[in-house]
N, C-alpha and C positions, 0 to 999 in steps of 0.2 A: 401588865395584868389589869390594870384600873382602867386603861379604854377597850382589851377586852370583855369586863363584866359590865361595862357602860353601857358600850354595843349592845353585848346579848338582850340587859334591861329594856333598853328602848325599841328592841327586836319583839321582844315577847309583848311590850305593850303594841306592838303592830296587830297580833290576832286579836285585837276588838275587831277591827274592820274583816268583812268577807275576806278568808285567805283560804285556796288551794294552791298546788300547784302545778307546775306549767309542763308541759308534754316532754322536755328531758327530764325534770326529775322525777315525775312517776317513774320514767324509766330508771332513773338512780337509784331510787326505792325499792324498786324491783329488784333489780338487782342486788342491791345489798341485802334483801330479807331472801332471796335463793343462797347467796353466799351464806348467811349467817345459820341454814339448814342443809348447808351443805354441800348445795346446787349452783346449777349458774348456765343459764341461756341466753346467749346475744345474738341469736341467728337474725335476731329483727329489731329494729328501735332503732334511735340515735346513735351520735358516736358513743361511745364508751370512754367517761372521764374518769383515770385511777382514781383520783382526791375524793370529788364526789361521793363517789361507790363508795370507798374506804369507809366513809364519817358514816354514809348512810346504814350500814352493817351491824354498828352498836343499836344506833335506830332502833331498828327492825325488835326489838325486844320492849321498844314501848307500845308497837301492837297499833291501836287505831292511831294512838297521837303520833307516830314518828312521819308522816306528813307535817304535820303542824311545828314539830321539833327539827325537819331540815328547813323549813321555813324562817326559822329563828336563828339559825346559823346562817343561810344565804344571805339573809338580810343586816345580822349583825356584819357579815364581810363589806356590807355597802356603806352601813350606817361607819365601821372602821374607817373605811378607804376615805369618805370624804373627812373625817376627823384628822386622817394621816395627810389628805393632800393639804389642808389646811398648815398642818405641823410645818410640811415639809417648805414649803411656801413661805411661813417665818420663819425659818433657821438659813432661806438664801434671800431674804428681802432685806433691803435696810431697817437699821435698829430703830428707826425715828417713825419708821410704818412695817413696823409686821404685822400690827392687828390689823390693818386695809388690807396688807394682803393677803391673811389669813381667811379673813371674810369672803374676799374676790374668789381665792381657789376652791373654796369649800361652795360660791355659791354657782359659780363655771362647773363643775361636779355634776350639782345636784341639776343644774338646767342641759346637763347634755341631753339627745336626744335618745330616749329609750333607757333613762337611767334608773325612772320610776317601777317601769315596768317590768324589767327584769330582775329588779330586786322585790317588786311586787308578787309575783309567779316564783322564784325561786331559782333564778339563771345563774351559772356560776362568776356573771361580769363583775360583779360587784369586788364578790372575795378572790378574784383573777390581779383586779386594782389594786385591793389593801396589801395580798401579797408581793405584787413588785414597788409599792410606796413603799412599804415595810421595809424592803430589801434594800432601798435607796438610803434610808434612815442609818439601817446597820451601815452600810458602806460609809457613810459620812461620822458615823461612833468610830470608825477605825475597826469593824471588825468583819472583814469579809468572810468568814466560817460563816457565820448567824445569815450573813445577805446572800450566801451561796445554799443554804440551805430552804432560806425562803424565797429563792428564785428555781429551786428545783419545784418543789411544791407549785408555784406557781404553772410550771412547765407540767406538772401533771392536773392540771385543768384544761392548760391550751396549748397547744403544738407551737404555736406562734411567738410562745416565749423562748422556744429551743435556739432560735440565732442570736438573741441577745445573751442568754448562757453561756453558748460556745464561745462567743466573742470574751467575757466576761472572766470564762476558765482560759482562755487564752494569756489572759494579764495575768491571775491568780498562780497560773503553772509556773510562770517564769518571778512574779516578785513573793509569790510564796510557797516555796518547798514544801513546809508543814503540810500545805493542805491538798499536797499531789494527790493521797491515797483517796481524800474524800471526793477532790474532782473526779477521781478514775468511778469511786462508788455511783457517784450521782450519774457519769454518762453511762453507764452500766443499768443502773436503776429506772432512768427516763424510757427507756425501748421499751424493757422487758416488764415494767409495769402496763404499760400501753398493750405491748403485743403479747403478751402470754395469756392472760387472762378473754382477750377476744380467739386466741387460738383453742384455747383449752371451751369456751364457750360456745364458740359457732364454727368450730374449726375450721375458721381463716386468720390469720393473723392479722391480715390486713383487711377487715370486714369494715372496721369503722372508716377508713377510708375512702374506701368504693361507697359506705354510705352518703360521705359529704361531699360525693361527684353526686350526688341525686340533689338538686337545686329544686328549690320550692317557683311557681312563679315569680317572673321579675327581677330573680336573682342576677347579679354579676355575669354571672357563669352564662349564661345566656344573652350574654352581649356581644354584636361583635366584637368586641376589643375587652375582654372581662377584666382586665388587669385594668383599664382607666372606667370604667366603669364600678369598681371598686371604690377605687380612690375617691371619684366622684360622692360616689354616697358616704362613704368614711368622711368627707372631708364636711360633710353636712350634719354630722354629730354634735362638734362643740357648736355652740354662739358665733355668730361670723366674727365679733370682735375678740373672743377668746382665740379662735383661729390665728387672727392677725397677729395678734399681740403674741401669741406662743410660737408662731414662728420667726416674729421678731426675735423671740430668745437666741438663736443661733448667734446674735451679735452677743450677746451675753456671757461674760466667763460663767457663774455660776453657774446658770440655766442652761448652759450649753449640752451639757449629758442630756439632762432627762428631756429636752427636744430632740434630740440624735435617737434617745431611746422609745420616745412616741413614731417619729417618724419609719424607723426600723419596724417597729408594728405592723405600722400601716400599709407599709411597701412589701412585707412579710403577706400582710393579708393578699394584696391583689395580685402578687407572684402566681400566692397557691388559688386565686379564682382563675389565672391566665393556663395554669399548666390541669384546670379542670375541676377545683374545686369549688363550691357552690358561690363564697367569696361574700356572703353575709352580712350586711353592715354591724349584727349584732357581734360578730368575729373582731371587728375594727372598737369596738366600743371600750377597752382598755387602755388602749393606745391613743385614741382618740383625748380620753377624758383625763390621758397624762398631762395634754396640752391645757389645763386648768394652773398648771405651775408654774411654769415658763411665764404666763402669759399674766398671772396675778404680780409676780416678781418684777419684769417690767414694765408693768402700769405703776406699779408703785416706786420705781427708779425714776422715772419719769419726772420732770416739772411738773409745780402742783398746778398747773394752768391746764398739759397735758392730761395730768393724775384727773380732775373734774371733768374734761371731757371725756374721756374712757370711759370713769364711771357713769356716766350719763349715756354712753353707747351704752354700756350692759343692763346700765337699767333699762335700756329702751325694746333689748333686745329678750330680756328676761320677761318682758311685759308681754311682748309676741310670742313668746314659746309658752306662756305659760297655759292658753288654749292645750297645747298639745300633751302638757303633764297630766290635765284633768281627763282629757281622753286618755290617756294611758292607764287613768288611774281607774277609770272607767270601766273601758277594758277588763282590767285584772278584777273588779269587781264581779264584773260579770260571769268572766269565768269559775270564777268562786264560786258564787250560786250554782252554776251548770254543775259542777264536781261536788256542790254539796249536794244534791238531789239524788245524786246516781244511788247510795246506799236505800234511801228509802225506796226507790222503783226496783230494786234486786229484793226487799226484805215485802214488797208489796206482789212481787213473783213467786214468793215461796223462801228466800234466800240463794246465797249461789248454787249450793247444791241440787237445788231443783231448779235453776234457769241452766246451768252447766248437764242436767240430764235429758235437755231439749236439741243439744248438739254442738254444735262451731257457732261460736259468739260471731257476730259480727256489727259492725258497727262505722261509721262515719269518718273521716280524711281528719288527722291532728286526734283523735281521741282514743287509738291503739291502747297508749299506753297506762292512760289511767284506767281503762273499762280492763286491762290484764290483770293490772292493779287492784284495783276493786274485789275482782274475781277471783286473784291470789292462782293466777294460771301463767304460763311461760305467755311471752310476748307471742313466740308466731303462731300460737293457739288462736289467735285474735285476727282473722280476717275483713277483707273489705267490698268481697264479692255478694253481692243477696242471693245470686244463686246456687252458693256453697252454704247457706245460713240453716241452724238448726235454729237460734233465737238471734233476732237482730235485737238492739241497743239501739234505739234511734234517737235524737235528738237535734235541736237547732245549735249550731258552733256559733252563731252569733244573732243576735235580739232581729229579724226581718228576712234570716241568711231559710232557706229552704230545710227540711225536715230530712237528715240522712242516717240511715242508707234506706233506698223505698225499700215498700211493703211488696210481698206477692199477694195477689186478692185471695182472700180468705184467708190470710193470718190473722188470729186470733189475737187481740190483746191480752196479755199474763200478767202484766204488772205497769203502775204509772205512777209518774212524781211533777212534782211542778212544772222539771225541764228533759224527760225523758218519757219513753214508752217504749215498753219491751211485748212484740210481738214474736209468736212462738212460730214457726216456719215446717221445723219438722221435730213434734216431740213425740219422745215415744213413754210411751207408760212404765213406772216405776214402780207401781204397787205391789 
């Protein structure tokens, strides 16, 4: 309980800095403020994560702040995760150095690549991590109830936690009887959270899937060989010497598991880019950032001659990535700005209810789901064609990136804010 009101404290001092967020959780948002009235559209957007959605549903009753308020739980799940890989770290390090290696795995964490940024924007990697660190912890308490329930949780963030479950209720069925009923609940529960709610929604059950065969450029999926092109990019997540060192563990009794159970990630990831699905490196980024344990635990086994040269790899390596954290940090900055601006260019239009009486919103690639957001409308209300447009939404996605979606000549400007303009297309009179 004391590192989760820790977490949240040092979450909620994150909104000093610009915070929105990032194009799945409006869409979580969304969804969880349609459930909590009753409703519920997934014919468009993302995949659809139970967890997510779940938490976002209470949400939906703080009204403008429950953006702000999933942002302080995503983030607290990051700000956990690395506090847990740290824990976890000293309880399998030697007695003489677990603060080295609690340092090491906490700082292999925070320097993976993309660790800032998705807990920046509000991605579920972070609290995907703290919940299977979490589950490692119970399992070494001796109490696999507590690590099987927060391994199902986990599994309703990400699909790619399901093979290390199955494996997991595999041991559990046989060395513990007690807890048959609750494995039969959890594999019972995993599906039918996932698929009932996209059936009852968009009526397919399998919607969010067919979504994560739709690859953004450059993805996996679109390699000849997506499954080692996967790997490839997963495997350029941690630090190369966190890499090394973590999979050193495999010689490790301790460390042995949780490299077995990063690796099953990883390989989990680029299976499902090879049989079609997009294959992500952000999908890899839990799995990845497990190998922060392994790898602090035998640095720190190591001769201290070994131990100084390691650390002096990571520091060298921490020094070069840290360009890359600032742009990420960047990044999410800016996006902030772009998603704070939108209210004022809707309230500088009239509000939604007179931009929504100009026709079919339409708007820019990656901005669906906050401008549905925004507008408090079903996601596939939100278009990306101009020539379907009653009011386009236009804006730049990035500081130099081009002005989308165009204008038809002679649309009117209606309303304008720092990083928006809403021209009217085809409005029709209200009065």
């Amino acid at each position: 309980m004391r590192l989760a009101a820790g977490a949240l404290a040092l979450a909620a001092l994150t909104l000093l800095a610009p915070s929105q967020p990032g194009y799945d959780p409006w869409a979580w948002l969304l969804w969880g403020r349609e459930l909590a009235h009753g409703t519920l559209s997934t014919a468009e957007g993302p995949a659809f994560k139970p967890l997510a959605v779940a938490l976002c549903i209470p949400l939906a009753a703080l009204g403008d702040a429950a953006p702000e308020a999933w942002l302080v739980l995503a983030r607290a799940g990051a700000i956990a995760a690395v506090a847990l890989a740290a824990a976890l770290a000293w309880r399998l390090a030697p007695d003489d150095r677990r603060a080295p290696a609690a340092a090491l795995a906490a700082a292999a964490v925070l320097l993976a690549a993309g660790w800032w940024w998705h807990a920046a924007v509000g991605n579920s990697e972070g609290l995907t991590l703290a919940l299977l660190l979490g589950a490692a912890h119970r399992l070494l308490d001796r109490r696999p109830g507590q690590a099987l329930a927060l391994g199902v949780l986990a599994g309703l963030l990400r699909p790619e936690a399901w093979p290390l479950l199955g494996l997991a209720g595999l041991g559990l069925w046989r060395a513990r009887p007690a807890l048959r009923p609750w494995l039969v609940a959890g594999a019972l529960a995993l599906p039918a959270l996932w698929f009932v709610p996209e059936w009852l929604g968009s009526g397919d059950p399998l919607r969010s899937g067919a979504r994560a065969r739709v690859p953004n450029p450059g993805q996996p999926a679109l390699a000849d060989v997506p499954a080692l092109a996967s790997l490839e990019q997963a495997l350029r997540i941690p630090l190369l010497p966190v890499l090394v060192l973590g999979l050193a563990g495999l010689a490790d009794r301790r460390a042995r598991l949780v490299v077995a159970a990063a690796l099953a990630w990883l390989v989990t990831v680029a299976l499902m880019a090879q049989a079609g699905f997009s294959g992500e490196p952000r999908y890899a980024v839990p799995g990845a950032a497990l190998l922060a344990v392994p790898a602090a635990v035998v640095l720190t086994r190591a001769p201290r001659t070994v131990l100084a040269v390691g650390v002096g790899a990571l520091a060298v390596a921490g020094v070069l990535r840290a360009g890359d954290v600032r742009g990420e940090l960047r990044r999410a900055a800016d996006d902030a700005r772009l998603w704070a601006a939108l209210p004022p260019a809707l309230e500088a239009a009239g509000g939604r209810d007179a931009v929504l009486a100009c026709g079919t919103p339409v708007t820019g690639r990656l901005r669906g789901t906050g401008v549905a957001y925004a507008l408090d409308v079903e996601k596939r209300r939100v278009l990306f064609d101009p020539a379907r447009a009653g009011v386009l939404l236009r804006s730049r996605i990035r500081p130099g990136a081009g002005v989308q979606p165009p204008a038809p000549a002679g649309a009117p400007a209606i309303g304008r804010s720092a990083r928006w303009e809403l021209r009217a297309a085809r409005c029709r009179d209200t009065g």
